[in-house]
N, C-alpha and C positions, 0 to 999 in steps of 0.2 A: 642197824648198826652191827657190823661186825667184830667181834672179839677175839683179840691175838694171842696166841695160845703158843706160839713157835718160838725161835729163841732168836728169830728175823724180822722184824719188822716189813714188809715190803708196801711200798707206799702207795703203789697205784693200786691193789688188791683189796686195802682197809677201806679206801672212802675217808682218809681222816678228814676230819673237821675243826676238830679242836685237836690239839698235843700239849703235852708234860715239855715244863721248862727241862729235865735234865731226862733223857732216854737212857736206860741200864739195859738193852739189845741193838744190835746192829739195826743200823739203816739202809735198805737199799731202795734204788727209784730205778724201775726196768726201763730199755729202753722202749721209746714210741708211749711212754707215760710224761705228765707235767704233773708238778706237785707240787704243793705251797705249805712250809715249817711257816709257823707264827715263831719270833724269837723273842728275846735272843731265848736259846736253844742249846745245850748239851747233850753230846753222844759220842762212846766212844769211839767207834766206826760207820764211814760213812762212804758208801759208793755208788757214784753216778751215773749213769748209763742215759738217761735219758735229759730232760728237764726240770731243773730246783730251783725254787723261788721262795727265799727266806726272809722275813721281814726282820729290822735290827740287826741282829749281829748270829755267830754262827761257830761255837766251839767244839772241835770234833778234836778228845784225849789221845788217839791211838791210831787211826790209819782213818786220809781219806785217799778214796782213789775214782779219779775221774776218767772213766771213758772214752774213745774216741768222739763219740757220737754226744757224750753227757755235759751238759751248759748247768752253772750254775751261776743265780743274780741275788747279791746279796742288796735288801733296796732297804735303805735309810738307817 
């Protein structure tokens, strides 16, 4: 397990497994990563570059910004 120490979160680099109902750091998913948020889910920025895969629902307070290349499925 790795432990995030930066003031970014990057999603393909942790391995997360589990995640916090509300993130207080940015999100980013690089691209040529897939990544799966359990939700529903808070953060206040969030940018996609690659593949995101959130279960429930998906609140992002302040900027998202999706990529050319960046898909996101929000499922159920």
């Amino acid at each position: 397990m790795k432990f995030v120490t930066s003031s970014t979160i990057v999603a393909g680099d942790t391995g997360l497994a589990q995640n916090p109902t509300t993130y207080t750091t940015d999100v980013l998913v690089r691209s040529g990563n897939s990544t799966v948020i359990a939700g529903a889910v808070t953060l206040p920025n969030l940018t996609v570059n690659g593949n995101l895969a959130v279960t429930t629902s998906l609140n992002v307070t302040t900027d998202l910004d999706i990529g050319a290349s960046g898909t996101i499925n929000i499922i159920g």
